[in-house]
mmCIF file of the N, C-alpha and C atoms, coordinates in Angstrom:
data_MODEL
# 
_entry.id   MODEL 
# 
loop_
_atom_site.group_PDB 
_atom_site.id 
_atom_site.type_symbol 
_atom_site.label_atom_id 
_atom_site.label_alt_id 
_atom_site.label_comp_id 
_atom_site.label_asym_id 
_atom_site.label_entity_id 
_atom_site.label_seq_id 
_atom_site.pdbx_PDB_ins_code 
_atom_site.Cartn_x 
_atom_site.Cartn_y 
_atom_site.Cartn_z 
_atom_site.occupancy 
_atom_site.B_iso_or_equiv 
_atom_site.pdbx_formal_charge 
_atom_site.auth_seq_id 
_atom_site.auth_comp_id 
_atom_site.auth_asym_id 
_atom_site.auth_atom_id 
_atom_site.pdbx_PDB_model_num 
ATOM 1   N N  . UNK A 1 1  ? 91.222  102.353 120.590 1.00 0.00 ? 1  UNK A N  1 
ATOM 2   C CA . UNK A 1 1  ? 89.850  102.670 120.246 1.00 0.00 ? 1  UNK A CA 1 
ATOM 3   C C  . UNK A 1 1  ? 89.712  103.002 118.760 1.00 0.00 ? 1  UNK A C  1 
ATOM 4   N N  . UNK A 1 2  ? 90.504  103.554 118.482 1.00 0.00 ? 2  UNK A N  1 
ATOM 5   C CA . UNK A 1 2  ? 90.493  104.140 116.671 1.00 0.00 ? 2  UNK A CA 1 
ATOM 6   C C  . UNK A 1 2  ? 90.059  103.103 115.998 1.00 0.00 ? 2  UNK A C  1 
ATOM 7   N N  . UNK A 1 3  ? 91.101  101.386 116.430 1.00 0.00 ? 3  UNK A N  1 
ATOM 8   C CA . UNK A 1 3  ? 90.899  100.508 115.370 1.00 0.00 ? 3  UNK A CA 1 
ATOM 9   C C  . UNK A 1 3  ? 89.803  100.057 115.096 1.00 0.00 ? 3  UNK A C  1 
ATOM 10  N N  . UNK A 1 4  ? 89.016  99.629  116.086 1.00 0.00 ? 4  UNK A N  1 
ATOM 11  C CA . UNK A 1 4  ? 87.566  99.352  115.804 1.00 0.00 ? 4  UNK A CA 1 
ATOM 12  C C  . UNK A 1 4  ? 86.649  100.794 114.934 1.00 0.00 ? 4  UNK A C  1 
ATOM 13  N N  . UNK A 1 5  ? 86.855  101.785 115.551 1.00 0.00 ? 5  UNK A N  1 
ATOM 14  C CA . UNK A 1 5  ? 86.497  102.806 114.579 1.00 0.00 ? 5  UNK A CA 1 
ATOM 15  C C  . UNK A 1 5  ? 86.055  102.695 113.444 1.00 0.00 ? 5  UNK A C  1 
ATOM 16  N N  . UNK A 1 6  ? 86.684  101.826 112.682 1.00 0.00 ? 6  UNK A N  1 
ATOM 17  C CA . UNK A 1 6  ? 87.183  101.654 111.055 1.00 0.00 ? 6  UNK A CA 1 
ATOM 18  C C  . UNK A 1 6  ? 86.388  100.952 110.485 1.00 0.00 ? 6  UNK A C  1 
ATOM 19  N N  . UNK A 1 7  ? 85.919  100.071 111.198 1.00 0.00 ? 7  UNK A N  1 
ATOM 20  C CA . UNK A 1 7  ? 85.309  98.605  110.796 1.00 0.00 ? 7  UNK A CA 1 
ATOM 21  C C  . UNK A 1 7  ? 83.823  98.658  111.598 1.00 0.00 ? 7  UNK A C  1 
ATOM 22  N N  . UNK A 1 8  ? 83.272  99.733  112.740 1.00 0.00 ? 8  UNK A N  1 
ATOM 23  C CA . UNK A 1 8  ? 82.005  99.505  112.644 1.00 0.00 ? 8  UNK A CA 1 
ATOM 24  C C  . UNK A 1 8  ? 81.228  100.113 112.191 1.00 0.00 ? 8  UNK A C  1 
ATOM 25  N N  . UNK A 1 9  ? 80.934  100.937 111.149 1.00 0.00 ? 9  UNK A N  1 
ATOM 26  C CA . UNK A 1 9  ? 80.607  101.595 110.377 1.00 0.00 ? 9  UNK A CA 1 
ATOM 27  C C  . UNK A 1 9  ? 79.625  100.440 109.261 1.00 0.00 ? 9  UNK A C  1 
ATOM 28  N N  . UNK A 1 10 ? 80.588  99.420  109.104 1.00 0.00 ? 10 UNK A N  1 
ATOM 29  C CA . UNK A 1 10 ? 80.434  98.556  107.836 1.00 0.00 ? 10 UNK A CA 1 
ATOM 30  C C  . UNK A 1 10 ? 79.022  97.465  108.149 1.00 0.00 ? 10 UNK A C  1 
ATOM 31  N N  . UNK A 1 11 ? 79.517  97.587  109.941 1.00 0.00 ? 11 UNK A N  1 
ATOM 32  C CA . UNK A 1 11 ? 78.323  96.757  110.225 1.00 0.00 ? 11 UNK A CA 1 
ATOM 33  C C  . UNK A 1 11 ? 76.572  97.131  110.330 1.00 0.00 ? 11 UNK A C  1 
ATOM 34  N N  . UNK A 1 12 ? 76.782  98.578  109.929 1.00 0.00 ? 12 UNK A N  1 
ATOM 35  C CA . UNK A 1 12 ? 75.587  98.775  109.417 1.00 0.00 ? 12 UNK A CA 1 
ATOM 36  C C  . UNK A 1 12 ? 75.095  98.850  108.200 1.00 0.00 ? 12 UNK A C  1 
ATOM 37  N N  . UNK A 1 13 ? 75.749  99.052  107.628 1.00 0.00 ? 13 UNK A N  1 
ATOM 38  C CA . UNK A 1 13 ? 75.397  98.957  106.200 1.00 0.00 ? 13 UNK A CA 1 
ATOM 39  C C  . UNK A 1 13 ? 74.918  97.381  105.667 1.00 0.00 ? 13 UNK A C  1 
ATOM 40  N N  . UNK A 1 14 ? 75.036  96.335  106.536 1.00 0.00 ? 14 UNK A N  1 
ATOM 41  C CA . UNK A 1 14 ? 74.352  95.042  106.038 1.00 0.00 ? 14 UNK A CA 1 
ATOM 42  C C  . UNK A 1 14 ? 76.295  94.089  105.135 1.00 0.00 ? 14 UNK A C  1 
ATOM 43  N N  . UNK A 1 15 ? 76.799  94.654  105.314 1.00 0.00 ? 15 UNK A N  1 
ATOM 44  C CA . UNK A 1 15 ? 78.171  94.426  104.239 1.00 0.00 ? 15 UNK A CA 1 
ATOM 45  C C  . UNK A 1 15 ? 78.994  93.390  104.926 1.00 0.00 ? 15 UNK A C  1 
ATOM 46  N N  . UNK A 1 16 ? 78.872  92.278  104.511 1.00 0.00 ? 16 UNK A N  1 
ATOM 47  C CA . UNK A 1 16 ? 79.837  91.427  105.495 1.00 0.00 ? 16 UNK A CA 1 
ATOM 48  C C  . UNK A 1 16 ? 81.835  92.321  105.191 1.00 0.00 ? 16 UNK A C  1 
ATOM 49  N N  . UNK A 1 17 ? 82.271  91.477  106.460 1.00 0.00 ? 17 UNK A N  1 
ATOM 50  C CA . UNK A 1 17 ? 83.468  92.894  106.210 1.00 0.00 ? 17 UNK A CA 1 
ATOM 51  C C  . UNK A 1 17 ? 84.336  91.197  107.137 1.00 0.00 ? 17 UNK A C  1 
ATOM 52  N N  . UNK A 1 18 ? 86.059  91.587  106.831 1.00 0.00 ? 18 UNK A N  1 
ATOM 53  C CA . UNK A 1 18 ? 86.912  90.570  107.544 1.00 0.00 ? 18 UNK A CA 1 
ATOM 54  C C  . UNK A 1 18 ? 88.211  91.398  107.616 1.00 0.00 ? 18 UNK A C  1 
ATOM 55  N N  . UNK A 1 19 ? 88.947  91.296  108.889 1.00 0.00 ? 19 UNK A N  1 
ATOM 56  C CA . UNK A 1 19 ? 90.319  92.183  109.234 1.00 0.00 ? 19 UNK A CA 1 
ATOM 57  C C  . UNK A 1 19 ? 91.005  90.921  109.176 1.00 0.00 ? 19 UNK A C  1 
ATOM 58  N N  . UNK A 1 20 ? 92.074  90.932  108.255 1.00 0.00 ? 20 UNK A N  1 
ATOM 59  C CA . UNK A 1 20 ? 93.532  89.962  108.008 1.00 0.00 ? 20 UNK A CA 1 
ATOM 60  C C  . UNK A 1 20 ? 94.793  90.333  108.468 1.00 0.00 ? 20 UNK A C  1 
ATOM 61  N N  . UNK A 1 21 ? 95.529  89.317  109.364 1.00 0.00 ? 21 UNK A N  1 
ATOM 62  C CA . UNK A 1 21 ? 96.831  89.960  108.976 1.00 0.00 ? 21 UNK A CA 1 
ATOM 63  C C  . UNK A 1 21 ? 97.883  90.108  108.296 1.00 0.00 ? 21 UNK A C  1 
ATOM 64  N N  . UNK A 1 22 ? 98.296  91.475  107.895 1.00 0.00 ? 22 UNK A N  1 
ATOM 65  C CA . UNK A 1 22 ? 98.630  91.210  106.889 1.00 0.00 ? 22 UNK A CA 1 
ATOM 66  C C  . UNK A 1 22 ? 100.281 91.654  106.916 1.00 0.00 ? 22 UNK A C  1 
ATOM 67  N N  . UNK A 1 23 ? 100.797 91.593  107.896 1.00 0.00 ? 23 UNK A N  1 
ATOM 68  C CA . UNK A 1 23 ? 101.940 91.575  107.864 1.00 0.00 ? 23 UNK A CA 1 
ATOM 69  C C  . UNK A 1 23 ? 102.688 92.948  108.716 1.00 0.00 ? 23 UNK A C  1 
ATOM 70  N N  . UNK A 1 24 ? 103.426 93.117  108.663 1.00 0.00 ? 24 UNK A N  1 
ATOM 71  C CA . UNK A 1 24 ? 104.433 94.206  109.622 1.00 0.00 ? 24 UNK A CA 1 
ATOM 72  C C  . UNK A 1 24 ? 104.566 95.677  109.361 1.00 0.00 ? 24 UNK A C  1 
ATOM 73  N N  . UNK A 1 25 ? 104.574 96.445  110.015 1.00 0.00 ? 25 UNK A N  1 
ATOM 74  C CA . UNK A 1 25 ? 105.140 98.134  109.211 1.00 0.00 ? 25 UNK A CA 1 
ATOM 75  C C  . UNK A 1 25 ? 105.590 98.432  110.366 1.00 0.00 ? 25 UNK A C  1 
ATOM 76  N N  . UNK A 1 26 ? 106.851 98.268  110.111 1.00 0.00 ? 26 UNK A N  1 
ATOM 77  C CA . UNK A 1 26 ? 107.943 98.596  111.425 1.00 0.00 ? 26 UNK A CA 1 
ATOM 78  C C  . UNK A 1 26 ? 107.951 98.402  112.637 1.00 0.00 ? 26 UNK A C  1 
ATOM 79  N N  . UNK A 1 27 ? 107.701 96.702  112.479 1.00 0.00 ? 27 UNK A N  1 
ATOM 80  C CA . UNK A 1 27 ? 107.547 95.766  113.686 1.00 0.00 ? 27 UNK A CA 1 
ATOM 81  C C  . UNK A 1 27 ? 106.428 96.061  114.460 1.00 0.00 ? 27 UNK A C  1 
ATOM 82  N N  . UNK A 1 28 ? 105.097 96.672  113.868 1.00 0.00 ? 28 UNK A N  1 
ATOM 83  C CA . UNK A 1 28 ? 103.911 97.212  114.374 1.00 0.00 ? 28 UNK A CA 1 
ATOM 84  C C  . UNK A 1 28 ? 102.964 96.188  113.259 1.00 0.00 ? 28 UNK A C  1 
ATOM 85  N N  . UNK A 1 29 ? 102.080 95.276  113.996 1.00 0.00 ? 29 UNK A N  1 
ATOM 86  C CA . UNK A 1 29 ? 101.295 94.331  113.047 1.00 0.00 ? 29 UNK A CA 1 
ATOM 87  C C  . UNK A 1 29 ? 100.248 95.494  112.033 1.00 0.00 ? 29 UNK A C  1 
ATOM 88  N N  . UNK A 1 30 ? 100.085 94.856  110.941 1.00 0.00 ? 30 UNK A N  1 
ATOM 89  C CA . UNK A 1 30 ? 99.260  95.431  109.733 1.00 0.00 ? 30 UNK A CA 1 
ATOM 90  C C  . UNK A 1 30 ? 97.911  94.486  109.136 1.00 0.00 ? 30 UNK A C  1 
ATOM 91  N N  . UNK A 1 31 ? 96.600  95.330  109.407 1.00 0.00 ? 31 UNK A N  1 
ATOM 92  C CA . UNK A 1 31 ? 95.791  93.762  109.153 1.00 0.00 ? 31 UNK A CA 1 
ATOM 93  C C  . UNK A 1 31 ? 94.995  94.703  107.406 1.00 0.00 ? 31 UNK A C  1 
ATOM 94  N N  . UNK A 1 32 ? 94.724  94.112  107.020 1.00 0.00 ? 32 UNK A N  1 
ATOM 95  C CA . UNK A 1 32 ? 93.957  94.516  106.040 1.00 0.00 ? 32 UNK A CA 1 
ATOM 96  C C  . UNK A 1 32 ? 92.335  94.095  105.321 1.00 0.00 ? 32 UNK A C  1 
ATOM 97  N N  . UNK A 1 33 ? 91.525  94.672  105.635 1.00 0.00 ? 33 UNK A N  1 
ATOM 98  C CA . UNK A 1 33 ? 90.093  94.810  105.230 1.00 0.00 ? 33 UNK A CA 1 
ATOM 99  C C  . UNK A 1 33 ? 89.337  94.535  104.495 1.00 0.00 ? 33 UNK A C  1 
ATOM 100 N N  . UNK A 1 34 ? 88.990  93.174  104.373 1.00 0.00 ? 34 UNK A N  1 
ATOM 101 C CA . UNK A 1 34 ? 87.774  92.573  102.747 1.00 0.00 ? 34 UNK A CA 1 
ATOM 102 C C  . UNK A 1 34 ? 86.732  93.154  102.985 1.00 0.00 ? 34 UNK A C  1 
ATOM 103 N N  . UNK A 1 35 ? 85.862  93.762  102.375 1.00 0.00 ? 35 UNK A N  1 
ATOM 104 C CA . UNK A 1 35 ? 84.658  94.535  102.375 1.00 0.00 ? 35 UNK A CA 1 
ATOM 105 C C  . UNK A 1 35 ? 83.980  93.743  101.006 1.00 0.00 ? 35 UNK A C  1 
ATOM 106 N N  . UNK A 1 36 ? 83.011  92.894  101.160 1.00 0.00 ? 36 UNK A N  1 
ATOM 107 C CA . UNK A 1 36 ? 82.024  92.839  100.208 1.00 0.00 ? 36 UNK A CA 1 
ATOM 108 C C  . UNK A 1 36 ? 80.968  93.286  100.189 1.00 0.00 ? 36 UNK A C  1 
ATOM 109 N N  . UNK A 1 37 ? 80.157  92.585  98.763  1.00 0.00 ? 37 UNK A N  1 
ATOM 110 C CA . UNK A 1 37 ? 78.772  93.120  98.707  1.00 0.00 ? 37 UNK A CA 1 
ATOM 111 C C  . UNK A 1 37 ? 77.894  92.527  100.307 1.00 0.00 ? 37 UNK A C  1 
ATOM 112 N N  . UNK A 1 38 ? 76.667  93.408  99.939  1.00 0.00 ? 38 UNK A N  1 
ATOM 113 C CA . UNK A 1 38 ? 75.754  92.575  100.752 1.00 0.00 ? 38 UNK A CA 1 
ATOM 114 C C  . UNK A 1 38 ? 75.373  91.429  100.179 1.00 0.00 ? 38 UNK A C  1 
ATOM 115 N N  . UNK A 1 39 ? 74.824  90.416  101.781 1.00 0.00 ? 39 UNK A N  1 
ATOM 116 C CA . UNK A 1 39 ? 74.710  89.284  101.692 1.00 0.00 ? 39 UNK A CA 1 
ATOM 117 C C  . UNK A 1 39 ? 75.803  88.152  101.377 1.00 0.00 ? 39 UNK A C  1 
ATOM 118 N N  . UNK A 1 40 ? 77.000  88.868  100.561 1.00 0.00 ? 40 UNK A N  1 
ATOM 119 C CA . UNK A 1 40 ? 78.329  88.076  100.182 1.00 0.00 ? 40 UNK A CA 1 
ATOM 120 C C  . UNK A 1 40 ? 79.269  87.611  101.416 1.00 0.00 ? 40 UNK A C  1 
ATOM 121 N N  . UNK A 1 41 ? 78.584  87.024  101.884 1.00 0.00 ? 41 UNK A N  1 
ATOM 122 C CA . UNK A 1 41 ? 79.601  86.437  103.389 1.00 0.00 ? 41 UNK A CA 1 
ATOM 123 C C  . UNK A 1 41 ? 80.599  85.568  102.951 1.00 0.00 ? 41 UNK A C  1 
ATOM 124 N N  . UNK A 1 42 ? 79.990  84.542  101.757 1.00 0.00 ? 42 UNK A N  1 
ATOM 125 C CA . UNK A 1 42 ? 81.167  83.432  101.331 1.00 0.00 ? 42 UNK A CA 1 
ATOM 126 C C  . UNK A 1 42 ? 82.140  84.352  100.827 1.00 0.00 ? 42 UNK A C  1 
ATOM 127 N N  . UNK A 1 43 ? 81.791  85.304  99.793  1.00 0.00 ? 43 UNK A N  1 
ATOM 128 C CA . UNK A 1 43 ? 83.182  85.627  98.583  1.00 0.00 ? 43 UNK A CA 1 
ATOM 129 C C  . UNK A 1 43 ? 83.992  86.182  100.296 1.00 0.00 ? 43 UNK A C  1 
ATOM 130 N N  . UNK A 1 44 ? 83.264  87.153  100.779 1.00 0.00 ? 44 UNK A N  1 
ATOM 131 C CA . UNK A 1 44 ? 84.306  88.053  101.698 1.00 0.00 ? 44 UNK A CA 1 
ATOM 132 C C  . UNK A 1 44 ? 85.504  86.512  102.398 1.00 0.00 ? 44 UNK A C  1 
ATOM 133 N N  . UNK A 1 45 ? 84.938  85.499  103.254 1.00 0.00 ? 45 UNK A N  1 
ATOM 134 C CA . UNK A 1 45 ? 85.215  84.739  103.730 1.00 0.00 ? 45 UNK A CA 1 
ATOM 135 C C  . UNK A 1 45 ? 86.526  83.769  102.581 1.00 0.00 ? 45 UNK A C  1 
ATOM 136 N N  . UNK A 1 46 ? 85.830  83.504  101.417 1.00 0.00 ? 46 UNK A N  1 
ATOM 137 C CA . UNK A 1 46 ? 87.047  82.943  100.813 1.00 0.00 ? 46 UNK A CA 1 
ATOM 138 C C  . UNK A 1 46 ? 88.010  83.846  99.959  1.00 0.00 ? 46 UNK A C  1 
ATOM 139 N N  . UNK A 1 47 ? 87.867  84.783  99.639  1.00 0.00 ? 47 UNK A N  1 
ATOM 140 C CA . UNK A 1 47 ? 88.977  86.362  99.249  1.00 0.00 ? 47 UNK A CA 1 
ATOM 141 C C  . UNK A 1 47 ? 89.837  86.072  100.610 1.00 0.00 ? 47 UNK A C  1 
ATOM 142 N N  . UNK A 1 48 ? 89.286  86.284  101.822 1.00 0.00 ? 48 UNK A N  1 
ATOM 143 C CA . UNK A 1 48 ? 90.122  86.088  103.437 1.00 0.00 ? 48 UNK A CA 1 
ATOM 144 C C  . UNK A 1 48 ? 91.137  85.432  103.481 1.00 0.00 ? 48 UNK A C  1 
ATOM 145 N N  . UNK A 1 49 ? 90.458  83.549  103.113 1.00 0.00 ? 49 UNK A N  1 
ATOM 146 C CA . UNK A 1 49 ? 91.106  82.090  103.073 1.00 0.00 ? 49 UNK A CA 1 
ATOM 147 C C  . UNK A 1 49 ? 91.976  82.594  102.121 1.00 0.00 ? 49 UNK A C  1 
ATOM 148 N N  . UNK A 1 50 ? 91.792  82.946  100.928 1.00 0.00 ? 50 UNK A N  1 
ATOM 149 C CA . UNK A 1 50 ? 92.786  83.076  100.099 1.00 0.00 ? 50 UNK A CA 1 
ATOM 150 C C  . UNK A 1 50 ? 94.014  83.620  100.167 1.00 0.00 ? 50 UNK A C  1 
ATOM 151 N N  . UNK A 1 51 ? 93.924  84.867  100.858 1.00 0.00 ? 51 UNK A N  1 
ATOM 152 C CA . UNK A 1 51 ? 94.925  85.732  101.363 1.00 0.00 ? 51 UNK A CA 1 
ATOM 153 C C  . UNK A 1 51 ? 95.930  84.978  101.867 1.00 0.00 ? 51 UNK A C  1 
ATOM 154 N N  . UNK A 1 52 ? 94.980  84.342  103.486 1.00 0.00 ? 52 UNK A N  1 
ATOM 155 C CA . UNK A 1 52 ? 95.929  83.726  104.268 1.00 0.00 ? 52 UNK A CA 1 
ATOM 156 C C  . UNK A 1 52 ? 96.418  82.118  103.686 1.00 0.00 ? 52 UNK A C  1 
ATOM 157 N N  . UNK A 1 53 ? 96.147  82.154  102.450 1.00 0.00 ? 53 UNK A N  1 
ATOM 158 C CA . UNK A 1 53 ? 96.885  80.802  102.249 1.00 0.00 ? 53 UNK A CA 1 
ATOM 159 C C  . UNK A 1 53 ? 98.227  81.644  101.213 1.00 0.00 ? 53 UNK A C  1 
ATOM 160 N N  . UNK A 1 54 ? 97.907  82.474  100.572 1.00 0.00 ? 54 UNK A N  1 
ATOM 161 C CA . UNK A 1 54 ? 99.180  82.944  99.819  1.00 0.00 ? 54 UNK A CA 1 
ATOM 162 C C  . UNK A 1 54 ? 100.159 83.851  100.809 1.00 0.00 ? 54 UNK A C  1 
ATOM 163 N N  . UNK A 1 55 ? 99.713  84.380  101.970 1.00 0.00 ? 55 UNK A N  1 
ATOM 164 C CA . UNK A 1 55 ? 100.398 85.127  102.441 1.00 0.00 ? 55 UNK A CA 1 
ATOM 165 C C  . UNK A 1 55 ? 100.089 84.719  104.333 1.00 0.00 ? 55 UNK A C  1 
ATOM 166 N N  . UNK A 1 56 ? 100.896 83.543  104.413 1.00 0.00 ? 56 UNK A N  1 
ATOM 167 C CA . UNK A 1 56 ? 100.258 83.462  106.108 1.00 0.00 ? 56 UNK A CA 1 
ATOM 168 C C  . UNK A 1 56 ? 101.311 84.112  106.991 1.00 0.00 ? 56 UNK A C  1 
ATOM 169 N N  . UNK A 1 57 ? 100.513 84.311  108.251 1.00 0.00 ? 57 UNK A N  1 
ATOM 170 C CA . UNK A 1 57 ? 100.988 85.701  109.395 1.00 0.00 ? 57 UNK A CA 1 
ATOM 171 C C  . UNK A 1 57 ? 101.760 84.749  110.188 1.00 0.00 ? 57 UNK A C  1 
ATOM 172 N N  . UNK A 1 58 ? 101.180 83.711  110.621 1.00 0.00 ? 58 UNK A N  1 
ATOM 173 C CA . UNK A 1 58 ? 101.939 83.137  111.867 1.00 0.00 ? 58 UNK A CA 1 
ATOM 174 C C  . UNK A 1 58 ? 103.529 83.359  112.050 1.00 0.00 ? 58 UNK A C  1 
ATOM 175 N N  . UNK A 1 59 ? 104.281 83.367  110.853 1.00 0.00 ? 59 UNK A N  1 
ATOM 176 C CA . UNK A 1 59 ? 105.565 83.137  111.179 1.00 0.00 ? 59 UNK A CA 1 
ATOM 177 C C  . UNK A 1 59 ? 105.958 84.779  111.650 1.00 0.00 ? 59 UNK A C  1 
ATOM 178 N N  . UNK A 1 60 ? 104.915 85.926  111.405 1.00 0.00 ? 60 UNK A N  1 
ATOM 179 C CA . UNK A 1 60 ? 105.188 87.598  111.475 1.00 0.00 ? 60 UNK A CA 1 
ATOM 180 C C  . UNK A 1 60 ? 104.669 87.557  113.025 1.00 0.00 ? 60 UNK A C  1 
ATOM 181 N N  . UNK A 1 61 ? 103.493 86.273  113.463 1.00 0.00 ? 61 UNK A N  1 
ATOM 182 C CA . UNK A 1 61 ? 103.149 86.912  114.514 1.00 0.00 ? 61 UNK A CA 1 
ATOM 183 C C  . UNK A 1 61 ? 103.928 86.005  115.577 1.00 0.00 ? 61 UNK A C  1 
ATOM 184 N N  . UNK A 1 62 ? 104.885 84.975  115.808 1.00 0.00 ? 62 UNK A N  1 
ATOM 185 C CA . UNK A 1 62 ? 105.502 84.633  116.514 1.00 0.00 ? 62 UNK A CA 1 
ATOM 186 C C  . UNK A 1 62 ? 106.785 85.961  116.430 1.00 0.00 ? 62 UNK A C  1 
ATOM 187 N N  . UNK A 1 63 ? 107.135 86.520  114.968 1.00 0.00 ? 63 UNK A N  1 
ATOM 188 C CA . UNK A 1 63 ? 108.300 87.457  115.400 1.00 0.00 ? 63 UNK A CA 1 
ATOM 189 C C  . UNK A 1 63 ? 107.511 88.713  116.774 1.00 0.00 ? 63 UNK A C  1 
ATOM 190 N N  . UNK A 1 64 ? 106.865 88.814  116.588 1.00 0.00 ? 64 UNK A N  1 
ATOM 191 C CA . UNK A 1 64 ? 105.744 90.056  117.529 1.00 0.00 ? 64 UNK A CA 1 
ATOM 192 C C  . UNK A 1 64 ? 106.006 89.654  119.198 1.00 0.00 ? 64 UNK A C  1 
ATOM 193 N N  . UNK A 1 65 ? 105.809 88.259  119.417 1.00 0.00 ? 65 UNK A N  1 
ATOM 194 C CA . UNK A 1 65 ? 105.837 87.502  120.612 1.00 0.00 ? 65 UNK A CA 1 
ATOM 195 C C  . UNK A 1 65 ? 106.972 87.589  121.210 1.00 0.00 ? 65 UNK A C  1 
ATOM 196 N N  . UNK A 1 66 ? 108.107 87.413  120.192 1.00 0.00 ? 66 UNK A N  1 
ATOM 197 C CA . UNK A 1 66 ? 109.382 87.096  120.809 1.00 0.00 ? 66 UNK A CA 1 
ATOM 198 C C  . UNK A 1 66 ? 109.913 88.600  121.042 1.00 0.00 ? 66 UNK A C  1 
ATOM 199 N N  . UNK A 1 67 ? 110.093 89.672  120.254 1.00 0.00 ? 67 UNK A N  1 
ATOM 200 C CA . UNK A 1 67 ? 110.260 90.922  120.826 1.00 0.00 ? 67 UNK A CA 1 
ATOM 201 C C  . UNK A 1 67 ? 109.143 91.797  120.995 1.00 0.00 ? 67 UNK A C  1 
ATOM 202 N N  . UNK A 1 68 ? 109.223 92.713  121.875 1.00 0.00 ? 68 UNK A N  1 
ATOM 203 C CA . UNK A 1 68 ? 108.076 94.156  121.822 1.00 0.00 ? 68 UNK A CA 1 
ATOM 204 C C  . UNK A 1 68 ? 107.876 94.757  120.729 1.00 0.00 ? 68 UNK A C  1 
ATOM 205 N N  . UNK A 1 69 ? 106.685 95.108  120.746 1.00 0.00 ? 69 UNK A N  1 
ATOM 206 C CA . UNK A 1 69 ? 105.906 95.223  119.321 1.00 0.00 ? 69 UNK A CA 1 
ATOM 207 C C  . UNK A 1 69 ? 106.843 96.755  119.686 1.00 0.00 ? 69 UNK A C  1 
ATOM 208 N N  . UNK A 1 70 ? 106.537 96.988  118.005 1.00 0.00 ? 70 UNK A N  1 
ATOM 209 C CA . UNK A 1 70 ? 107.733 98.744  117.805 1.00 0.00 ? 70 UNK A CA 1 
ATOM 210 C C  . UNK A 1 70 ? 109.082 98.819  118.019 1.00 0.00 ? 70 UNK A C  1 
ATOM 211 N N  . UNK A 1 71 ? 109.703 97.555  118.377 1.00 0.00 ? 71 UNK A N  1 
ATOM 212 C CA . UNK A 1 71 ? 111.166 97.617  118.126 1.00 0.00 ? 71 UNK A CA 1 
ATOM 213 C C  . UNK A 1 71 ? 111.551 97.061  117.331 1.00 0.00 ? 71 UNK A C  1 
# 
């Protein structure tokens, strides 16, 4: 419940907002938070794309699959 916590707040404020993943903290997934201006849906959306093209998850989130998350 916490995680959503975090992120609906933003949806009132009018602020387009995007959760990434962003990689591991002790075999526990880590996503991280674009917050733009209002109305800025593209920048938030391609800041996102960008991320996940310099830094993509898939190969962190097949490690997740194959063992239990926290070990």
């Amino acid at each position: 419940m916490i995680g959503w916590c975090l992120t609906y707040f933003v949806n009132f404020t009018g602020h387009p907002a995007a959760s990434i993943p962003a990689g591991l903290s002790d075999g526990l997934p880590v996503g991280m938070q674009v917050i733009g201006r209002r109305n800025a849906d593209t920048d938030v959306l391609a800041a996102s794309a960008a991320f996940e093209r310099l830094r993509p998850w898939h190969d962190s989130y097949r490690m997740c699959r194959e063992r239990p998350l926290g070990t």
